[in-house]
N, C-alpha and C positions, 0 to 999 in steps of 0.2 A: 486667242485673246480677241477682245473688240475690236473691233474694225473703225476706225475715225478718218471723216471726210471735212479737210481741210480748205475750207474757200476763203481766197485771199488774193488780190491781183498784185499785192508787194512779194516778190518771191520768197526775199531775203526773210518777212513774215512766215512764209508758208515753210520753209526748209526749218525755220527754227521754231517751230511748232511739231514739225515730224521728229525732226533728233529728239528734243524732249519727251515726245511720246512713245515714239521705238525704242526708246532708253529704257523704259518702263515695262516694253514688252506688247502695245499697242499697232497693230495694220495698219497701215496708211495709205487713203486717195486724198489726192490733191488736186484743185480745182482753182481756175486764174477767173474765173466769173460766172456768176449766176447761171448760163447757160452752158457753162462745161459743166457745173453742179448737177443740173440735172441730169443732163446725160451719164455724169457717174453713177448718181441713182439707180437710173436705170441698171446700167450692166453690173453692179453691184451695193447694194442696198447697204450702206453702214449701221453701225449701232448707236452713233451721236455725230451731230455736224457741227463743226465753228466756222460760222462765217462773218465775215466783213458786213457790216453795214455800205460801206461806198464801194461801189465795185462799179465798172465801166458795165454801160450796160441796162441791163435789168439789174436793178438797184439792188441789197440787201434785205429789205423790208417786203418788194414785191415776190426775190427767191424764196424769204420763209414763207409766205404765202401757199405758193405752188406745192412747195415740200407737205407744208399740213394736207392741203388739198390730196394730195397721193397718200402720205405716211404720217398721220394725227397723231400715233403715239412716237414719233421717232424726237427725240431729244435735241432741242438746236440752241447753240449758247454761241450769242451776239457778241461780237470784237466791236468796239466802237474805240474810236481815236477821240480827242481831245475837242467838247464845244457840242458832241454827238450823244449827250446821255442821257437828254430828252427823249431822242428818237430811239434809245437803245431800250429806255422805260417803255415808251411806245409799245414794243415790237414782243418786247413780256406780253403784253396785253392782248397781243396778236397770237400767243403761245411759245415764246420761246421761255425757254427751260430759264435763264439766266443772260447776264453780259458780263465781260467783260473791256477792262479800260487801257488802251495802250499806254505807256509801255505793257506789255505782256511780262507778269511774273511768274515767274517757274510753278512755282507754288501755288498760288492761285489757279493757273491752265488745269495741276495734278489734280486739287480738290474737288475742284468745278466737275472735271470729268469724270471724278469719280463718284460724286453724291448723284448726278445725272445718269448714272448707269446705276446708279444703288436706288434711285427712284423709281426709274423704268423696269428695273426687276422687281419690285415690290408691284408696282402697280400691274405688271403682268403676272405676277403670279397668287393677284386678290381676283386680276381677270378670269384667272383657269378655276381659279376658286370657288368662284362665284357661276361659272359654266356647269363645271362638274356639281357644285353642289348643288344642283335645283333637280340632278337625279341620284347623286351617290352620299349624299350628306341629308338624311332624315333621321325621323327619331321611328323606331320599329319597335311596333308590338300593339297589343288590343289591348291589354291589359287595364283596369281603372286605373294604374297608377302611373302608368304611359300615358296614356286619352287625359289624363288631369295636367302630367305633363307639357305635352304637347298646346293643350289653353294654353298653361301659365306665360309658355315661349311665345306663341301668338299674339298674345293680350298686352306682353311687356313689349315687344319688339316693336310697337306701335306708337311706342314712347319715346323720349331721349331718356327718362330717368335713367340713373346707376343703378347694375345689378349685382344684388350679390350671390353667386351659385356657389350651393354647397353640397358635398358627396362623397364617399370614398373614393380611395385612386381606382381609375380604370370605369369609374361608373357611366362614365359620357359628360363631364362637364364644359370639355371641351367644345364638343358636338353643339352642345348649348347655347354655347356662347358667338359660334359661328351661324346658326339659326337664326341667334338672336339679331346678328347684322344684316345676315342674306333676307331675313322680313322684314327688316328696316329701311326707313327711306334713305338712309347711306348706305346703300346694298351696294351705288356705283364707286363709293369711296373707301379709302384703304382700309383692310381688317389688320391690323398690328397688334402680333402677341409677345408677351417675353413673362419668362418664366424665371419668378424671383426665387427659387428654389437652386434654378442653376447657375447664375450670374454671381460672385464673390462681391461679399459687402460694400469693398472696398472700389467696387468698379458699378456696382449700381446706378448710383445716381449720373455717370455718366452715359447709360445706357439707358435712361428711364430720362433725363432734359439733355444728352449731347454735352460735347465739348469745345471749348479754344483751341485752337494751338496754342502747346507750351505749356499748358493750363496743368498736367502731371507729367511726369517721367511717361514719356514713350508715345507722348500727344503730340505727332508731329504734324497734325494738320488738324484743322476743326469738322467736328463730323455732328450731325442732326442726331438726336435723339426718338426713343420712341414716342414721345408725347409727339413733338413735332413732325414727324413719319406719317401719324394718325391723323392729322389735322382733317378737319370736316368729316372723319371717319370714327370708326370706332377704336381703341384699346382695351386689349385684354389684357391682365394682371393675373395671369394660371400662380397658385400658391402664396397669394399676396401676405398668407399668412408668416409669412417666414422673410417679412423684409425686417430689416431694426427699426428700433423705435426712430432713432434718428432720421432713416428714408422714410418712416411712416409721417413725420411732421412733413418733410418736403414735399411729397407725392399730397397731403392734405391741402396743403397751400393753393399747390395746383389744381386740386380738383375744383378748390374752390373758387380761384379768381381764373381759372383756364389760363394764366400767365404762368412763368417761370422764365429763369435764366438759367444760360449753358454753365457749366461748371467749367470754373473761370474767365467768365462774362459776364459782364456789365447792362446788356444790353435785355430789355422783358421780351417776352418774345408772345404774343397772344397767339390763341390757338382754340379753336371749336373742337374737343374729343367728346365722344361718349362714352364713359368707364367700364367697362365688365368687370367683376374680380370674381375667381374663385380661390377654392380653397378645398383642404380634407381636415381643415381642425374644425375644431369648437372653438369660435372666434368670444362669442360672449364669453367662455373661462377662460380663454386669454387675457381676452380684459379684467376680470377678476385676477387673474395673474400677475398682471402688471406688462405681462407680456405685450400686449396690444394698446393701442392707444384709442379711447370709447370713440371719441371724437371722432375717428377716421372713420372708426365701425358703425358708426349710424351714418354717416356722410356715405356710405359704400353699400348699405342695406337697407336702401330705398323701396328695392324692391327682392325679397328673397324667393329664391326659386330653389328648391333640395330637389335634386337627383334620388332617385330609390336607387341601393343596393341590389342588384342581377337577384340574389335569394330572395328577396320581399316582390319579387315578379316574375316568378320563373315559368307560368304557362308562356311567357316571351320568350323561352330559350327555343322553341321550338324554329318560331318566325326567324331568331337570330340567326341559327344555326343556317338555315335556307337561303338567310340573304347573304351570310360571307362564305359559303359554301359561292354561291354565285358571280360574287365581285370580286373574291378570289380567284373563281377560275382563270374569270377575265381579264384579270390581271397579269397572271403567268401564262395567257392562252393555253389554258386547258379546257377539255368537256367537265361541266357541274357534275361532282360527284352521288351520289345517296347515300341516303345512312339509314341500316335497320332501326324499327322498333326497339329493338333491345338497346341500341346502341344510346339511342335518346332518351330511353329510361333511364342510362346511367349519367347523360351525361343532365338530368332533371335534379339526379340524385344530390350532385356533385352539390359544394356550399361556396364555389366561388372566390373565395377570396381576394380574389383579384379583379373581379369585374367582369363586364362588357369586354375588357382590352383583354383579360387572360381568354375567356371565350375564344376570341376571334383570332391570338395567337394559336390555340390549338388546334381550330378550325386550318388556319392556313398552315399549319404542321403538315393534317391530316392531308391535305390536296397535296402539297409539293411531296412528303415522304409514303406515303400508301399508294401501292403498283395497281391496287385493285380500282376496281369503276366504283365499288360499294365499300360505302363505312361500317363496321360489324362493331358489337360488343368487344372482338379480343383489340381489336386496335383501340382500346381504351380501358388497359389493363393498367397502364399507367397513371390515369385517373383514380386514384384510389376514394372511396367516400369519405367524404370528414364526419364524423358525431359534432352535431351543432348545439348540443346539449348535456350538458354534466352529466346528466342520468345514462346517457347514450354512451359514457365510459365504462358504466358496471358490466356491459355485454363481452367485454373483451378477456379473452383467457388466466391471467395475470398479474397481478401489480407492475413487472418492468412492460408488460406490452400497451397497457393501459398509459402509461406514464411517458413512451415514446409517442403515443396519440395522441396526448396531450402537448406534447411539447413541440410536436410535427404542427399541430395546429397554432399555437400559442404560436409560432414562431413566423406560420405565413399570413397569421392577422397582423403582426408587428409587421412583416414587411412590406405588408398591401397598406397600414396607417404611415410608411415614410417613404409610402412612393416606390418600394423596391430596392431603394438608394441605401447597400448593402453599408458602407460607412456609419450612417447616419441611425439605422437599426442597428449596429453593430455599439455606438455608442451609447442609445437609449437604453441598449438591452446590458451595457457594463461588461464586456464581455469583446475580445480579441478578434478583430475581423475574421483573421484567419480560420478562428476557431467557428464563426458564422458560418465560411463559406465551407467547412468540414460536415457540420449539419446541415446544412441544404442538402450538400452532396450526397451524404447518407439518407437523408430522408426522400428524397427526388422532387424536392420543391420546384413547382416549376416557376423559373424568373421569368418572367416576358423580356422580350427581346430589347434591345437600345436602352436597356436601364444602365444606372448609374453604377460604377464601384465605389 
């Protein structure tokens, strides 16, 4: 658990600050003034400090000082007593994370320290994000329809407009949209994603503006949302096509005035985001549907950017193949594999349906399960070719074999258009999960990994 360093010269403060926190599961150092503070520093670095503003000594204002000066990202939330909340404002200013006001509430101390460690894990891990991605997050290939991409991602990233990315699953929308912020001049500020595909209706909107306490069953403390998370930063909306209309009015509100309030709060909350959305529908026959709301979809398609499908650019498979073949290795510390000629003709052959992302699971298949140094055709026997064309059915022996070819394929475009999400195919197709996951089985569909049931 985190580690919390406690600065406080009232004891009786400092002990009932610890019980609350190791109640919780929280390490505890404890420090009687600004110059015990540091010295705990030193011999052990915590993950958030609360300190006193009055401390005998070097004051509280001058210990956050010294702390940023050593640990800029470390999280410090100001204790002020009574007549002191001017200087407790101050001292924000100065970088502390928060204050709070004596009496100390239980509640408050849990909250504080928890959005303060939920901050500084975001913020570190936009840090690593944004490290790694300026060599392991590119968009690969020569291809015109790569080089056209890669503009369009430059050109808009240049901008605050809203973007709206569109693509099949697994195409790189993602990738996209993380481009889109790492060229951005809020490349130093948070990248916040949330995927409306995963998140249940019912809990949406508190996960897209935050909540009260008390505010539903099971809200036992108030927590920031993703709007609010992204502030000065970007938000991505992955599958924005699949929120209800209902969260689509709300999320429009805010795009458009950058305010909202928590869900059950009173209070507006302002906020600078820059919106990404993507999506794998046809959002225009959504709106013809009724399904979408226009309004949203031209407030969101500012600027649209489409992803090609892996088959409408496959002299890229070669490139692709080489780079996760590499960052695979690297990742499991292994030596980069090869792979014959032959091997790559089959897998040129293949129709993908699943993308960039199926690619790159087979790819890291190949590294962790094949003993050999080199990738051959037979370890890609499993790959079988898809016919991407009707007429590509009459070659086959049979009516039942043709008709299994058909259906093999029928059934991995449906699950590469809902995302994998074996449920969600299972209902559009009218038809018994069970009886879904018997035909995959049979047919040797391959799922990518971390999908849905």
């Amino acid at each position: 658990m985190p580690r919390v360093l406690i600065v406080d010269d009232e004891a009786n403060i400092r002990e009932s600050l610890a019980d609350i926190l190791s109640d919780e599961g929280y390490e505890i150092d404890m420090a009687g003034s600004g110059e015990e503070a540091m010295e705990a520093l030193n011999r052990r670095p915590p993950e958030i400090v609360l300190l006193d503003i009055w401390l005998p000594g070097m004051d509280g204002a001058e210990t956050l000082k010294r702390i940023k000066a050593r640990h800029e990202d470390l999280p410090v939330v100001m204790i002020t007593g009574h007549g002191t909340v001017e200087l407790a404002v101050k001292t924000t200013k100065m970088g502390a994370f928060d204050f709070m006001e004596k009496p100390l509430s239980m509640e408050r101390v849990l909250m504080t320290v928890r959005q303060a460690l939920e901050m500084t894990r975001l913020e570190k891990e936009n840090r690593i994000l944004r490290e790694s991605g300026r060599g392991r997050f590119r968009i690969v290939g020569d291809s015109g329809a790569i080089k056209a991409l890669r503009q369009q991602v430059e050109l808009a990233a240049k901008s605050t407009s809203k973007v709206l990315v569109t693509g099949e699953s697994g195409a790189g929308k993602e990738l996209v949209a993380l481009l889109l912020h790492e060229l951005s001049a809020r490349k130093d500020m948070p990248f916040v994603e949330l995927n409306c595909a995963a998140i249940p209706q019912e809990l949406i909107e508190s996960e897209l503006f935050g909540h009260e306490k008390g505010s539903f069953t099971g809200a036992q403390e108030g927590r920031k949302g993703k709007f609010e998370l992204a502030d000065n930063g970007s938000l991505f909306l992955d599958e924005v096509g699949d929120m209800s209309l209902a969260t689509q009015a709300k999320v429009l509100r805010a795009i458009e005035t950058q305010e909202f309030q928590r869900v059950g709060g009173a209070r507006k909350i302002k906020v600078d985001v820059r919106v990404i959305a993507a999506t794998n529908k046809d959002l225009a026959r959504e709106v013809k549907n009724g399904a979408f709301r226009e309004d949203l979809y031209y407030r969101l398609n500012v600027i649209p950017i489409v992803v090609p499908p892996l088959r409408d650019h496959r002299e890229d498979i070669a490139a692709l193949v080489g780079y996760f073949l590499k960052s695979v290795a690297g990742e499991y510390g292994r030596v980069p594999k090869s792979i014959s000629r032959e091997a790559m003709k089959r897998l040129a052959a293949y129709s993908w349906p699943g993308n960039i992302r199926e690619l790159k699971n087979i790819v890291e298949r190949l590294v962790i399960m094949n003993t050999s140094e080199n990738i051959d055709e037979k370890d890609l026997l499993f790959l079988d070719h898809e016919p991407e064309r009707a007429d590509d059915y009459f070659g086959y022996g049979g009516l039942k074999e043709a008709k299994e070819a058909f259906e093999r394929d029928y059934l991995a475009k449906k699950l590469s258009e809902h995302n994998w999400n074996i449920s969600k195919t299972a209902e559009a197709l009218g038809v018994e999960r069970s009886n879904l996951h018997r035909k995959i089985k049979s047919y040797g569909i391959d799922v990518p990994r971390g999908t849905k049931e």
